[in-house]
N, C-alpha and C positions, 0 to 999 in steps of 0.2 A: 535627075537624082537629087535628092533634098538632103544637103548635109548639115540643116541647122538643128537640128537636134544631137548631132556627135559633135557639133561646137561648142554648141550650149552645155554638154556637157563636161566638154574641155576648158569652158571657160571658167567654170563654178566650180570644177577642183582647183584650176590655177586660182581661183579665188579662196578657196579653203584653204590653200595650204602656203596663201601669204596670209589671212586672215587668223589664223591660229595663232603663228609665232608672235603677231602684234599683241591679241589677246593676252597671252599669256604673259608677255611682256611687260604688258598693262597691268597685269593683275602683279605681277613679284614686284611692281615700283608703287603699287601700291600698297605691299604689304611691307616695302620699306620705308613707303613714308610713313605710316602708320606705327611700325618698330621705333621709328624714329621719334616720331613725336612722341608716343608714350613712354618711351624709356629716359626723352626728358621730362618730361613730368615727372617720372617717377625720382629721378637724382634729383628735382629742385625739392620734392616734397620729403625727399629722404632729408637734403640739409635743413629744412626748416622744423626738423623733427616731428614731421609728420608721417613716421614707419606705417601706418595701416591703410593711409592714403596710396604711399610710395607701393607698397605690397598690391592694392587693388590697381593699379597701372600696368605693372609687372604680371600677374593674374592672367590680364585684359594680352598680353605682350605673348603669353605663352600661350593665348588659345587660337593663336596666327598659325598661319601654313607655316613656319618658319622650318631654315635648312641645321641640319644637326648642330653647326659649329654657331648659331645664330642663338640656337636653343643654350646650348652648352654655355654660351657666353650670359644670357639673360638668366641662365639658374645661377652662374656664379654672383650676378647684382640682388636677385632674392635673396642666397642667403647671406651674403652681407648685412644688407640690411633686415635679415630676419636679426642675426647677431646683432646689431644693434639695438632692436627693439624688446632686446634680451628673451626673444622666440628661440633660445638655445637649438632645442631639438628640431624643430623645425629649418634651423639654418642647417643640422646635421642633414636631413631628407633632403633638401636643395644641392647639398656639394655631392651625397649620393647618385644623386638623379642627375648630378652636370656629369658623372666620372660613365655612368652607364651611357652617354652618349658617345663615347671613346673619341672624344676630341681632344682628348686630355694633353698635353705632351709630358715625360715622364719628370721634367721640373713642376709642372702645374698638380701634377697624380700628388707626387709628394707633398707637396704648398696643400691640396685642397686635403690629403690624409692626417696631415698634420693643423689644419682648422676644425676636420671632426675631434679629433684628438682633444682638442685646448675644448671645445664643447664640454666634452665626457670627465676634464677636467673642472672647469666651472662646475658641473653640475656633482662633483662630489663622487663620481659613479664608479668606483674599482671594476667593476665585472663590467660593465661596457666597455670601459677602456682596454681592461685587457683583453677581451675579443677583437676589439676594431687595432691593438696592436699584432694580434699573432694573423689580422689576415693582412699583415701590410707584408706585402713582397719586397726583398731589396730597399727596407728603412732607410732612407738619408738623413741630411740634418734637422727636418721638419719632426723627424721623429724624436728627436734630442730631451722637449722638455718633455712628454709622455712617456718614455724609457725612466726619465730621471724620477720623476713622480710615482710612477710602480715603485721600482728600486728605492725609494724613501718609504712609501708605505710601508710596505713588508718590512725594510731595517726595522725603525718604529716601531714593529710588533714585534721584534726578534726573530720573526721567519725568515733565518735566514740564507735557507736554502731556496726560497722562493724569489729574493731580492735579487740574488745573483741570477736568476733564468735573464732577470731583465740589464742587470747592470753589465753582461757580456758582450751583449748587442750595442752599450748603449759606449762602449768603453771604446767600440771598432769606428767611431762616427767621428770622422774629422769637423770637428767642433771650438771653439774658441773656449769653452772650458773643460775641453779635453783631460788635462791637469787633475783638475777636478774630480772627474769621472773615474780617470786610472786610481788616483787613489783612494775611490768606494771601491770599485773593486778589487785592490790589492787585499783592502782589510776586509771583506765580508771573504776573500781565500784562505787569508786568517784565520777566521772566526770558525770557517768550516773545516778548517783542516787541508786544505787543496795542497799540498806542499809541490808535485810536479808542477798543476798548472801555475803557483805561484812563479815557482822559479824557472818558466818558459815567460811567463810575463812579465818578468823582473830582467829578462836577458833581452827580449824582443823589446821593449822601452827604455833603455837601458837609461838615456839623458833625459828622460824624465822623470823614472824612477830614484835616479837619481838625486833630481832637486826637490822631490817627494822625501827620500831619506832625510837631508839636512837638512829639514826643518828645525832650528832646536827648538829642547822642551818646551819651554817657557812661551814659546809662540802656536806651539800648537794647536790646531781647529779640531772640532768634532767635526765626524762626518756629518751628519745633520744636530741641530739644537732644538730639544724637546721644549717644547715651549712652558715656560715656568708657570704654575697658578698661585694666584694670589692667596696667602695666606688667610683662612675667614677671620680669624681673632685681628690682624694686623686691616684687616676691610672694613671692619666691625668700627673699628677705632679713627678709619679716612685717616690709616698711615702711611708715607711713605719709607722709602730706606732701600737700603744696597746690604749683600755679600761679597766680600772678595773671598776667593775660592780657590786652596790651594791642593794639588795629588798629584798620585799617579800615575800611568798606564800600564798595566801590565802588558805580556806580550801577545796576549789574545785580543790588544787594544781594548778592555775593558777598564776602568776607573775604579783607583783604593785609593786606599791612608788620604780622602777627605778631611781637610778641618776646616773654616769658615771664622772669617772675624766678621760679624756682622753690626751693622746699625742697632738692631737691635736683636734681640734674641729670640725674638716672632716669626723672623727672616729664617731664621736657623736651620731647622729640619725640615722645612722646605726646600729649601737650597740643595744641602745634603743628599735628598730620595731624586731630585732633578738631574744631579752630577752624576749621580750612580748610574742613570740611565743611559750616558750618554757614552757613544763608541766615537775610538780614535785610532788612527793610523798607528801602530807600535813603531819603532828605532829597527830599523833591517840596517845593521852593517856583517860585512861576509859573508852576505848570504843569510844570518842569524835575525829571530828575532828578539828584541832585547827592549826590554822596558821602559819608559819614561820618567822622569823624575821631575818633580818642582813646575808642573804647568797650572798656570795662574788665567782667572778669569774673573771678572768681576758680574753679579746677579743683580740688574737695579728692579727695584720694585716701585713703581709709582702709576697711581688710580688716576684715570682721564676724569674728566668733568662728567662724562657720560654716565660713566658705573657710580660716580659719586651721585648723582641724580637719580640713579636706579636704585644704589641702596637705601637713601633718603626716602624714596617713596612705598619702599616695602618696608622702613622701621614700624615695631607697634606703635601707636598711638593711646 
């Protein structure tokens, strides 16, 4: 009976099927020494600020067999350093494409939603951002300054029913300027009339709102400060000078009875159409709200070297 052919066939699978695992073995240590080397390459090239160099390593890194979490991990160093090489939108596709690998954990979801966020920020974009806010699930603190940034736009434009979609969300986020936040949103419940949900959020804060009431007049902050422009006649001239700025709040935290001793009188009605603009938290005692008196602020106005160089070079001749 000739049994070397069901040997030989017994032999050459015991050979195949110790011969696979080695292979294969072989091949994923080689596709980590290779991960490895090029991903130093690419952080030494990143620190010598060489982002296009760093980015072709990385490239080279992503077109590897690599495993989700390997992947997930090398889009999170693209787009960092796409951000830095101020490739905005592109670091935005990177922290995309790491979150679709669902390696994410939901501290990292957050951290990488709130790196698109600061993106759509940099780049000036309202309508990006508030898409990439309304699809964030369960916002946390990453969400903080993107909430804040809506919520100031719209104030700024007086929409102020628009401000508040965002400063709701942004009021529930346990944050270190919390403070802060409650009281844009008390005044934009003001400003619209909210009286129940005022006083459900005047009861549920109660030791915050609190230290929010006693502020007195005199120290009181805008919610946000519309940033002052230089007066042309007072630019014309490469002057400097200041406003001190005295009024009131009524109780829709809107600002009257303006008057300005100013530097000079260039500063004046400048100053003036700036303060008018600006909203502040009204006096809530009782429950009431009740007006401000006597809050004081000072308006400096002084030219950098820069715009004095730029006016210089567009005077006639």
């Amino acid at each position: 009976m000739n049994l070397s052919r069901p040997l030989c066939l017994v032999f050459c699978a015991v050979l195949v099927s110790v011969c696979l695992p080695v292979a294969a073995a072989a091949a994923q240590q080689n596709v980590a020494d290779q991960l490895n080397d090029l991903v130093g390459a690419a952080n030494a090239s990143a620190e010598a600020g060489e982002y296009d160099r760093s980015i072709d390593y990385l490239d080279q890194v992503l077109a590897l067999d690599l495993r989700p979490v390997e992947r997930f991990e090398v889009l999170l160093i693209r787009a960092n350093t796409n951000r830095r090489a101020g490739n905005h939108k592109a670091a935005a596709t990177d922290w995309r494409a790491a979150l679709e690998t669902g390696e994410a954990t939901p501290g990292q979801h957050d951290a990488i939603m709130g790196g698109i966020a600061d993106v759509w920020i940099e780049e000036d974009n309202r309508q990006a951002l508030a898409g990439h806010v309304a699809a964030w699930q369960n916002p946390g603190p990453a969400a903080a300054p993107a909430l804040f940034w809506l919520t100031r736009e719209w104030l700024l434009k007086d929409e102020f029913d628009h401000a508040l979609a965002y400063a709701r969300p942004l009021a529930e986020i346990d944050h270190p300027d919390r403070l802060e936040h409650l009281k844009i949103l008390i005044a934009l419940l003001v400003l619209e009339e909210k009286t129940a949900e005022l006083d459900a959020l005047i009861s549920r804060f109660e030791d915050e709102t609190t230290a929010l009431m006693n502020v007195p007049d005199m120290d009181a902050e805008p919610l946000f400060r519309r940033a002052v422009a230089y007066p042309d006649r007072a630019a014309m001239q490469e002057r400097s000078g200041y406003c001190d700025m005295t009024f009131g709040v009524n109780p829709r935290g809107e600002t009257e009875n303006i008057s300005a001793e100013c530097s000079s009188e260039v500063f004046k009605d400048m100053s003036v159409s700036t303060v008018k603009k600006w909203r502040y938290l009204p006096r809530i005692e009782g429950g009431k709200l009740k007006p401000r008196k006597g809050v004081k602020t000072r308006l400096n106005y002084t030219m950098s070297e820069g715009s004095r160089r730029m006016l210089n070079q567009n005077r006639p001749k």
